[in-house]
N, C-alpha and C positions, 0 to 999 in steps of 0.2 A: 368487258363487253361480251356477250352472248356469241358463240361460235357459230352462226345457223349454218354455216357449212356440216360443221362437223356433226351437230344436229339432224339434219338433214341424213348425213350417212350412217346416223345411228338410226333414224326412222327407218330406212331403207333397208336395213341390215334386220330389225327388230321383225317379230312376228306380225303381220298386218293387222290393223285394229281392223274392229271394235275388240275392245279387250273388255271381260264381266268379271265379275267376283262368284265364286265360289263358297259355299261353305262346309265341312268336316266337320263331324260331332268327336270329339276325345271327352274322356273321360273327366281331366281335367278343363273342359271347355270347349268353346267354337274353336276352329282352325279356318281361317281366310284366306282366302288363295285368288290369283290372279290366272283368268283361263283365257281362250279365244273361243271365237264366236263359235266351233267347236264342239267348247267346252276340255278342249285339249290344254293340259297343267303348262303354266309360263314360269310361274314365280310364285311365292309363298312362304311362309313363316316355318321353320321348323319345331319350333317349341309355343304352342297356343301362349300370347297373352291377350286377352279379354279387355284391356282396355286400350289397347296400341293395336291390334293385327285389324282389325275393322277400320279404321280412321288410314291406317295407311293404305291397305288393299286397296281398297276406294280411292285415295289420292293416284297412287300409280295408275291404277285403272283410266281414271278421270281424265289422268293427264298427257298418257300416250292417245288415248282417241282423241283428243284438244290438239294434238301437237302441231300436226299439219296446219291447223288454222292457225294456228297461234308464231307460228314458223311463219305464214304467208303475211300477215297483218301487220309482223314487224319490218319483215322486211319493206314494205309498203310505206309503213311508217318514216323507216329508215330512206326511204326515197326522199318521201316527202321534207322529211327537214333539212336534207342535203340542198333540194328546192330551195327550202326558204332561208338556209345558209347563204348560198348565191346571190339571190333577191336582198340578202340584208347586206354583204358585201356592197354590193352592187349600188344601192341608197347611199349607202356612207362613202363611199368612192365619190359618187354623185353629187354629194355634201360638200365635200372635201375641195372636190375643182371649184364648183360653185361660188365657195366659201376665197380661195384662192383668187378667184378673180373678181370675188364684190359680187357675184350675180345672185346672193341669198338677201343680201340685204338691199336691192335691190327692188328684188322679188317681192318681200317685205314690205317696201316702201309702198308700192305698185297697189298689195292688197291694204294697206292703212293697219301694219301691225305694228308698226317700229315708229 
């Protein structure tokens, strides 16, 4: 399972988004770099490769300014199934006595399903 604690204190710790891409001309190629809004150097590739440093720049980038959303929504998430844990608990317990004292098939009867 996903740590958003420790996520969390990595966000906090990390340089504040919005984080952009950068690009270096070498010789051998682009160089892609990850900056803040700035433009002040975060992270980046030390040896240009041209088919990898773009696609991941970009992912890092993408994904620390996502974070916070993406940190809130789970956890939200996480609420909610906890929710419907309880509520399904709670049915089959309900079932269960029900069932225990004749009052399903009862109930059953009542509606013309049995």
């Amino acid at each position: 399972m996903i740590d958003l604690d420790e996520l969390e204190r990595l966000k906090r710790e990390a340089t504040p988004a919005p984080w952009k891409i950068a690009i270096t001309k070498f010789a051998s190629g682009d160089g892609w770099y990850v900056v803040d809004a700035h433009g002040d150097f975060i992270a980046g590739a030390n040896a240009p490769n041209p088919s990898t440093d773009e696609p991941n720049t970009r992912c890092v980038a993408a994904s620390r300014n996502a974070l916070p959303d993406l940190i809130a929504e789970l956890r939200t998430l996480r609420a909610r199934v906890a929710e419907l844990e309880r509520d399904a608990w709670l049915v089959h317990a309900m079932r269960e006595a029900a069932e225990q004292t004749g009052g399903i098939a009862e109930l059953e009867k009542r509606k013309g399903t049995k």
